[in-house]
C-alpha positions in Angstrom: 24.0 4.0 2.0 22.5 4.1 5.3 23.9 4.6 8.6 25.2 2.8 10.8 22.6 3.7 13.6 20.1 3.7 10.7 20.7 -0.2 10.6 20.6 -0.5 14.0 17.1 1.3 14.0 16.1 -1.6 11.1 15.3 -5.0 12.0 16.0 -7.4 9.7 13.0 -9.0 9.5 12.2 -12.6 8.3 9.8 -14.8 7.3 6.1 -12.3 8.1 3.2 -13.6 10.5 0.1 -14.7 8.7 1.7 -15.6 5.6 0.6 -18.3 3.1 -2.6 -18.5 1.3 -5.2 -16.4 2.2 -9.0 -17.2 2.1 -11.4 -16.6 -0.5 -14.4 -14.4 -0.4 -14.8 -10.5 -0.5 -12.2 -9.5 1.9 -9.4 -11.4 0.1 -9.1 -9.7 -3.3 -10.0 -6.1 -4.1 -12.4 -4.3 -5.9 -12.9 -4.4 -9.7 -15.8 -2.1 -9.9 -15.1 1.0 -11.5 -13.1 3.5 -10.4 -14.3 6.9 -9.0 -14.1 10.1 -10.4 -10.9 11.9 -9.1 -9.8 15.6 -9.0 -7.1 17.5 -8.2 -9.3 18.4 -5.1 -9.2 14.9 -3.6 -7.0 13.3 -1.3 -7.1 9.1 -1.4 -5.9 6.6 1.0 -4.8 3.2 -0.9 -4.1 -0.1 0.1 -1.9 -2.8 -1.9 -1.5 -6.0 -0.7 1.8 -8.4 -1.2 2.3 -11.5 -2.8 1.9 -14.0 -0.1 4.9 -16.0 -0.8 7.3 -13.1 0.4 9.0 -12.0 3.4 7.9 -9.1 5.4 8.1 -5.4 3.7 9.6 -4.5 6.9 13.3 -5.0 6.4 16.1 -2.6 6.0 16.9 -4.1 2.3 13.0 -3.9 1.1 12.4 -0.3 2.8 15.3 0.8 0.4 14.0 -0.6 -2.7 10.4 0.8 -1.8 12.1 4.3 -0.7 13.9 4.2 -4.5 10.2 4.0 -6.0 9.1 6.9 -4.2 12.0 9.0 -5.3 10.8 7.8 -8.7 7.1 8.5 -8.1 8.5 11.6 -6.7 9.4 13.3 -9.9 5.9 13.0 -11.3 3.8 16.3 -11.2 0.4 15.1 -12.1 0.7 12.4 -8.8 1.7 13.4 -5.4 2.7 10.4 -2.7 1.7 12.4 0.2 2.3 9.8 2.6 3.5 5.8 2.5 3.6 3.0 5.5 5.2 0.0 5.1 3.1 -2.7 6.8 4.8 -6.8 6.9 2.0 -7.7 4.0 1.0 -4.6 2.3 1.2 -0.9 1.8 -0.5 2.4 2.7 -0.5 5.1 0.8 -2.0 8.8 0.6 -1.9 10.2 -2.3 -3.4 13.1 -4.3 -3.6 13.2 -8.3 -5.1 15.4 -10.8 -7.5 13.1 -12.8 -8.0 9.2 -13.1 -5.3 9.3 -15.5 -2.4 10.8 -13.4 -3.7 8.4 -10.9 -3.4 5.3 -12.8 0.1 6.1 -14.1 1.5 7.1 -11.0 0.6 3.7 -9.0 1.6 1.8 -12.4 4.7 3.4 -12.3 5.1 3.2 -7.9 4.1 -0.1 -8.4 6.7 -1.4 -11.1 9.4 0.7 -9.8 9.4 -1.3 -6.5 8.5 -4.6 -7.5 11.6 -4.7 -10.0 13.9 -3.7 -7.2 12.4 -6.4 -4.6 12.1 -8.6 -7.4 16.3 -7.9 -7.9 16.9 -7.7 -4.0 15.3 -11.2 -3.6 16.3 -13.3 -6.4 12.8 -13.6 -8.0 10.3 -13.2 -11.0 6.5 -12.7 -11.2 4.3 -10.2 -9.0 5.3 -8.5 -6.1 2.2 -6.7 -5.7 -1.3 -8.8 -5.6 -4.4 -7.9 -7.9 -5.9 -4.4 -7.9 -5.0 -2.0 -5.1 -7.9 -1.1 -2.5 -8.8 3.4 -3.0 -11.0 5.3 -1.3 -11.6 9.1 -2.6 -11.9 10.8 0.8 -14.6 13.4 1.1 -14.7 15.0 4.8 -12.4 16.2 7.7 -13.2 13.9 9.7 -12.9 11.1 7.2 -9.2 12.7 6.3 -8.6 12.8 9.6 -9.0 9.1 10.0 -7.5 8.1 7.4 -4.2 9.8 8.9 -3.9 8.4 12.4 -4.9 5.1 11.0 -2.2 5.0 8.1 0.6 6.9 9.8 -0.1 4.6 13.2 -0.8 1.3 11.3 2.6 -0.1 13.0 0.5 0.4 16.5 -2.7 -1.2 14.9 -0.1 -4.4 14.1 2.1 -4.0 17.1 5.4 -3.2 15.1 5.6 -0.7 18.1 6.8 -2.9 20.0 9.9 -3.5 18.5 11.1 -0.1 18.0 14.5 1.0 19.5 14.1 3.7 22.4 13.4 7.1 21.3 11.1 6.6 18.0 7.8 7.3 18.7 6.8 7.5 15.3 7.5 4.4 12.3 11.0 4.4 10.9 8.8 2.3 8.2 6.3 5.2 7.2 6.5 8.8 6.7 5.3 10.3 10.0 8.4 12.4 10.0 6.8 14.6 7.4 3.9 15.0 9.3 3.0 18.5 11.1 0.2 17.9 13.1 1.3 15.2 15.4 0.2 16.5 19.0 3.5 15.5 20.8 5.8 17.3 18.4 3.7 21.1 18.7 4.1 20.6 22.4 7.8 20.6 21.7 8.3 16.5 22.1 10.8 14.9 20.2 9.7 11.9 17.6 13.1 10.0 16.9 16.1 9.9 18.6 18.1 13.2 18.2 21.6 10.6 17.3 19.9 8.9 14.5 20.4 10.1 10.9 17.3 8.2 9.0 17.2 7.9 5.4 13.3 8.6 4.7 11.3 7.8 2.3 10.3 10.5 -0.1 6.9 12.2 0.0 5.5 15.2 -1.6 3.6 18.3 0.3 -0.3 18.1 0.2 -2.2 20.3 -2.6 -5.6 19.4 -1.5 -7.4 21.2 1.5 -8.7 18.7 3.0 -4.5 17.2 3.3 -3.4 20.8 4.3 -5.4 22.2 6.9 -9.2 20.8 6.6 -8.1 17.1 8.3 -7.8 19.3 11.8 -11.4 20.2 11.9 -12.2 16.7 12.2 -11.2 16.5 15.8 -7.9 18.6 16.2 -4.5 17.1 16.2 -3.1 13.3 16.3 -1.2 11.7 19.0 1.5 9.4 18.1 0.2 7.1 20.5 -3.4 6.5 18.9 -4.1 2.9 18.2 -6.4 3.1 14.8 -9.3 1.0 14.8 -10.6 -1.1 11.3 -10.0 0.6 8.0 -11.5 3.8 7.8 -13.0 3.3 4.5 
């Protein structure tokens, strides 16, 4: 159950901007050229889009369904969810996995886990997730690096900053709060309000190098106030 400042922290949400149907042409689906090779070595960021017909992913009810699928996605060894933001319309993930097989059946499983729960939550049948999800095997620190401040500050790319209650500096949506190299918090600044008791979504430590330590030699520490830039893909 969450708190009762917890659900003050969470909006409730409604109806998301830009939804409806979305154009055609290479932007609007993903992918379905061959996956890469993956090993245990790699780190990946991954996007997966919403169904356009539902609300935003942003709301106290959804974040807790999603949060249950990482718990899930959790107990796998093979798969590690290193880091998760919930955007209105889609999904950012970081993940490591040990081969294209651990890989595919930790997203199938992710993926299932949380669309039967919003599927429950909302009174609804069908897909919750649309078409294949958008991967990218990141190969460099300062690709990794990237890839970081742009997931973890996607609510500032969006402006979901906007909205936050005083004293969060980082998203109450994503998994920031597991996050060691944000610049503010090694000069002793606090990220969330000290009052607030949040129940976060659950993310697995990094394996890979370039997720542990390599990231930093791509241009030292992340500020939570960076505003990412397109897609680092």
């Amino acid at each position: 159950m969450m708190s009762i400042m917890q659900r003050a922290l969470f909006r409730n949400g409604g109806k998301r901007r830009g939804a409806g149907r979305k154009p055609a042409g290479p932007r609007a689906r993903a992918s379905h050229e061959a996956r890469p090779v993956i090993k245990a070595s790699h780190a990946m960021h991954i996007t997966i889009r919403a169904m356009s017909d539902l609300p935003s992913l942003r709301r106290r009810e959804t974040y807790a369904a999603i949060r249950a699928a990482s718990t899930a996605a959790a107990k796998q060894q093979a798969f590690r969810l290193v880091h998760l933001s919930i955007q209105d319309t889609h999904l950012h993930l970081i993940v490591e996995a040990d081969d294209k097989g651990a890989l595919a059946r930790g997203m199938q499983s992710l993926q299932i886990s949380a669309a039967r729960r919003i599927n429950k939550l909302l009174g609804r049948r069908g897909r919750v997730f649309d078409d294949r999800y958008h991967l990218v095997v990141v190969r460099s620190p300062k690709q990794m690096r990237n890839v970081l401040a742009y997931v973890l500050g996607n609510w500032r790319r969006h402006g979901a900053d906007r909205g936050a209650a005083p004293g969060w500096l980082i998203d109450p949506y994503g998994s920031g709060f597991a996050f060691a190299g944000w610049k503010e918090l090694r000069q002793g600044t606090a990220l969330w309000p000290a009052s607030v008791t949040a129940t976060w979504l659950v993310v697995k430590p990094p394996a890979s190098w370039l997720l542990k330590t390599g990231w930093e030699r791509g241009g030292g520490p992340i500020s939570v106030f960076e505003v990412p830039g397109k897609r680092p893909d």
